[in-house]
LOTI-653693 format. One line per 4 residues: for each residue x, z, y of C-alpha. Coordinates in steps of 0.001 Angstrom, whole numbers, plus 500000, padded with zeros to 6 digits. Layout:
<marlos>
X:Z:Y  ...
</marlos>
This chain:
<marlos>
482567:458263:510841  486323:457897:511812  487858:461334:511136  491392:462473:513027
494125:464049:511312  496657:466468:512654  500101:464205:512225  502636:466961:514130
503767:467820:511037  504266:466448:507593  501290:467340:505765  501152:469801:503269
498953:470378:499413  495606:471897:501503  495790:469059:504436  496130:466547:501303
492926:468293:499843  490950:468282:502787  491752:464718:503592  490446:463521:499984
487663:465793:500165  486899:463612:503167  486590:461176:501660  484218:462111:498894
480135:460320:499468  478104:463634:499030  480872:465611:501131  480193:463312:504213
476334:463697:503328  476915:467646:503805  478924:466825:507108  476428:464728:508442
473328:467077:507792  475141:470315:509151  475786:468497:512230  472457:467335:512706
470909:470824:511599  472949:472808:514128  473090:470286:517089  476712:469402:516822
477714:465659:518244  477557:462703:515604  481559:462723:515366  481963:466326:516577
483150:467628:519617  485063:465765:522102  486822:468775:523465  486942:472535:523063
484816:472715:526002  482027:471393:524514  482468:473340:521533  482473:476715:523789
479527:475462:525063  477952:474917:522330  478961:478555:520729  478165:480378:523835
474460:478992:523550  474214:479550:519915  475686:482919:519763  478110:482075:517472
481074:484473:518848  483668:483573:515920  483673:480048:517380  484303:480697:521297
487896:479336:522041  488365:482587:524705  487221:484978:521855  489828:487611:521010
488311:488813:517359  490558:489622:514826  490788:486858:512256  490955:489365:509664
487443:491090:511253  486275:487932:511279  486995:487426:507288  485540:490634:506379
481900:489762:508485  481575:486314:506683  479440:485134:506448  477378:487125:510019
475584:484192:511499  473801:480758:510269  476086:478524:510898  478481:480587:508488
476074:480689:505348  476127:477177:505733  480045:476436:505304  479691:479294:502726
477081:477172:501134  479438:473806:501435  482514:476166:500210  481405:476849:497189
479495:473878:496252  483332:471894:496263  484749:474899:494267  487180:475525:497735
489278:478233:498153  487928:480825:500984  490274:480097:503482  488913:476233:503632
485622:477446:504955  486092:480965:506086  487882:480622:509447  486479:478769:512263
489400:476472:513116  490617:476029:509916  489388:473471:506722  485572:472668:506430
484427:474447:510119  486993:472490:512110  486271:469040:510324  482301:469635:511023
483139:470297:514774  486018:468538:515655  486359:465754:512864  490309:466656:512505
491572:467864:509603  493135:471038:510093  493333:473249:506802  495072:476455:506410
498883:476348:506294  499136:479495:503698  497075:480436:500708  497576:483631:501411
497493:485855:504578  498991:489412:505534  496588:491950:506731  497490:494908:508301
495436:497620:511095  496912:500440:512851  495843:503308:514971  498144:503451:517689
501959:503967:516576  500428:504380:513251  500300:502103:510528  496663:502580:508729
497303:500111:505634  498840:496174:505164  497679:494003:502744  498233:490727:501088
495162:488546:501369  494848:485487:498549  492484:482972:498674  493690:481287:495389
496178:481741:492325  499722:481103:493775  502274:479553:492134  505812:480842:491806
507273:479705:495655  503867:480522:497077  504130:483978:495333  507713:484297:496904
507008:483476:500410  504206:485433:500297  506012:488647:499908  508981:487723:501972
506249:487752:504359  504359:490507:503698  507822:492714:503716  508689:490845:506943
505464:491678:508689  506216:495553:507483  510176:495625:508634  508947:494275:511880
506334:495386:513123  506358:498755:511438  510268:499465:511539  509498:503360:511056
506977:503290:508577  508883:500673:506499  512211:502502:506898  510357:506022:505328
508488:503626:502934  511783:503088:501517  513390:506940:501458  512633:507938:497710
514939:505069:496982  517886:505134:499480  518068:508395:500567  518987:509460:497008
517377:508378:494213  514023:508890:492899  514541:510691:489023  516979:513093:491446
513744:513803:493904  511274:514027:490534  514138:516580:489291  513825:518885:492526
510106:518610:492613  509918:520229:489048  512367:522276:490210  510889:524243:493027
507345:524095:491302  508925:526195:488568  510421:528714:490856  507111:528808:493019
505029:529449:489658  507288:533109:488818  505137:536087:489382  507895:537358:491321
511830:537885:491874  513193:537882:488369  514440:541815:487564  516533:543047:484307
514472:544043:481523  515828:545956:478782  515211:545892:474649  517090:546946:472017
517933:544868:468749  515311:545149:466300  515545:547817:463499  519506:548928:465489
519618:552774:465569  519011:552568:469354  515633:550884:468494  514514:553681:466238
515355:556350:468632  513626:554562:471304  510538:554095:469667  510694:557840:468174
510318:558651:471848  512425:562029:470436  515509:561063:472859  515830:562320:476786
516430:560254:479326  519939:561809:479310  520111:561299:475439  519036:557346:475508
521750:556679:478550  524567:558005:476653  523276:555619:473697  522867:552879:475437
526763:553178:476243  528092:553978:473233  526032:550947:471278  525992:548532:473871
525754:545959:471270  522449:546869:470724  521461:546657:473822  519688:543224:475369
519200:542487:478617  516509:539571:479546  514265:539208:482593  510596:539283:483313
510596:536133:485114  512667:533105:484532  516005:533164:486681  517684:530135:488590
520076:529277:486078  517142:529610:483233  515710:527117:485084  517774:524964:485702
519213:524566:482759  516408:523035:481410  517362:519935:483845  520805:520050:483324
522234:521332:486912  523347:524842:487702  521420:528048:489299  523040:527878:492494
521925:523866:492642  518319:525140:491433  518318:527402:494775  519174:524289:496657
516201:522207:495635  514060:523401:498528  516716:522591:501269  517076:519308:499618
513550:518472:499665  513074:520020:502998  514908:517138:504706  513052:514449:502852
509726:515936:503432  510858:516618:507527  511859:512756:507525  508629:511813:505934
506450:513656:507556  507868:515480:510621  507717:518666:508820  509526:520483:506194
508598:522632:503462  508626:525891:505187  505300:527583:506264
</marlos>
């Protein structure tokens, strides 16, 4: 059995792996029996037009050159027909990593119906759906551990794939940090969430010192109206003045900024929240 490999390029660690699994006695006893089982030439295919032929009559969509699946769809169905139980099978018995025997031109597939050795470039692929303009989710795929430059480009990547295709959704992705700063944002947040949790708008409420004159006279309830006025002037130290709700500046200066910058919260967060969302805060 003469195999072909793919010399465009300078082959990489998985081309390496699936040439020396080629070359393995019980490997090339699998490749031989899955071509006999499922009717697939001695050497495999001469040309993609056999192998469409050979698809089409099988039913085996995933391996039609003019198909248009998505990869990704076609990942998440594996194994849907007979012919993919049977790489599974072969997958697993050589301990391979998924993407050796998981796509149809790629690894263990390809070299059972083509005889070239064509294995996956990456270890690692970037999924990602949308709906529309919309970005629905992206996700790193890995097939097995990386090592430290795999684990690089792979997230070069998978930021790439977000800053390009999905230049709006990656520029708001990134607004909690450079629009201006996210312990500022968590600041506001508490900030408006105490103001929204008052009972109401915070009025004067007066008491007197406990155990002052104007205390005693208030709670002999003896005084007028008229009478505990004209106290209330003439012992003003006596007199305290609180609220029944905390105020701006009581709030605030729990987080270290003033009342009027308490007040401001809302318009801050407004444009964040109209930027991330197309709507602000307002009702």
């Amino acid at each position: 059995m003469k195999r072909k490999v793919n010399q465009s390029k300078r082959k990489g660690k998985n081309d390496m792996v699936m040439q020396l699994l080629s070359h393995v006695p019980e490997f090339k006893k699998d490749v031989s029996e899955a071509r006999k089982e499922f009717e697939i030439e001695r050497d495999g295919f001469r040309s993609f037009d056999e192998l469409d032929n050979w698809a089409n009559k099988n039913n085996f969509w995933d391996y039609e050159k003019d198909y248009s699946r998505s990869p990704f769809d076609i990942i998440k169905d594996f194994p849907s027909n007979k012919f993919q139980k049977e790489m599974l099978k072969i997958g697993i018995k050589y301990l391979l990593p998924f993407n050796f025997y998981g796509q149809p031109y790629r690894g263990v597939p390809y070299f059972i119906l083509m005889n070239e050795i064509q294995s996956p470039e990456e270890n690692y692929d970037v999924d990602f759906r949308t709906n529309g303009d919309t970005l629905l989710y992206t996700s790193l795929v890995v097939y097995k551990p990386l090592n430290k430059t795999e684990a690089k480009n792979a997230m070069s990547h998978f930021l790439e794939i977000q800053r390009d295709i999905f230049p709006y959704v990656y520029k708001n992705a990134d607004t909690f940090v450079k629009k201006r700063g996210r312990a500022n944002i968590e600041r506001d947040l508490a900030l408006i969430e105490e103001q929204l949790a008052r009972s109401g708008k915070p009025k004067k409420v007066e008491s007197f010192v406990l155990g002052s004159y104007l205390d005693i006279v208030n709670k002999s309830r003896t005084a007028s109206t008229r009478r505990l006025r004209s106290l209330k002037r003439s012992n003003k130290e006596s007199v305290v003045v609180g609220y029944d709700n905390p105020t701006s500046r009581q709030i605030g200066k729990k987080h270290g900024v003033s009342g009027e910058s308490t007040r401001q919260a809302k318009k801050r967060l407004n444009s964040i929240a109209e930027e991330l969302f197309g709507y602000d805060l307002e009702p």
